[in-house]
N, C-alpha and C positions, 0 to 999 in steps of 0.2 A: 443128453442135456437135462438137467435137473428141473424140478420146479420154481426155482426162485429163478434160474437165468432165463429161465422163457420168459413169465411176466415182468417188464421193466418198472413200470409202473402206473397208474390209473391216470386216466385225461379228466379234467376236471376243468367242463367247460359248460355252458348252459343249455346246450344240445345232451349231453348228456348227462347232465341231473334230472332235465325232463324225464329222459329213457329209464332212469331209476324206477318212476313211478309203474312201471309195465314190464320192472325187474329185469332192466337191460343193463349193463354194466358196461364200460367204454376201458381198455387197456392199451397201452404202446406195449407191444411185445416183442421180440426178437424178430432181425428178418428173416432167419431158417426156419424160424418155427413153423409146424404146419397144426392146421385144426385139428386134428387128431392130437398132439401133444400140448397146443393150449387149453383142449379141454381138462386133461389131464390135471395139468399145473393148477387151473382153478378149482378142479373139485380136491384135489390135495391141501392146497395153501390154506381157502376157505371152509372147507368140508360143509358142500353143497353139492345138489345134483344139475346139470348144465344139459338144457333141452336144445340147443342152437347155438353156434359160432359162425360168424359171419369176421371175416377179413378183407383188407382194404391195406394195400400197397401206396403208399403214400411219396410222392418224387418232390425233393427237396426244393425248398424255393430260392429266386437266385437272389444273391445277397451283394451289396457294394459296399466298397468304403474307397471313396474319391475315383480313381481311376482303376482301382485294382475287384475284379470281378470275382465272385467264386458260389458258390451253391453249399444251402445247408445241406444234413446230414438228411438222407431217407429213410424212411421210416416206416414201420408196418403195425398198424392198427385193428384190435380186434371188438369188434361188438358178440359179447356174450349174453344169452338169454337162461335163466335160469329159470327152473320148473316151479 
């Protein structure tokens, strides 16, 4: 898997702008990916050194419309700590 299909793209939510300030950085990444290859992706994509990866499997919430039920997409979330 490449560097660009691993990271999807950054969460940008106020939990993790705080994390910024303590150079934590928040990604939705692939769900194969494993930490060992997101770290990769980030120190490739951004050319930075990445002291911590921390991943979180994320299960899709259920979604309605009228009578017809279904579940979004899940997703798998990576908190990155850089040095």
């Amino acid at each position: 898997m490449e560097s660009r299909e691993v990271i999807l793209r950054p969460v940008i939510t106020e939990a993790s702008m705080a994390g910024m300030d303590d150079k934590r950085y928040t990604f939705d990444v692939d769900t194969r990916a494993t930490k060992g290859q997101i770290r990769a992706a980030v120190e490739d994509i951004f050319d930075v050194k990445v002291a911590k990866v921390n991943v979180m499997n994320i299960k899709g919430k259920k979604k309605r419309l009228g009578q017809y039920v279904g579940f979004k997409k899940n997703r798998r979330k990576a908190i990155v700590t850089l040095t």
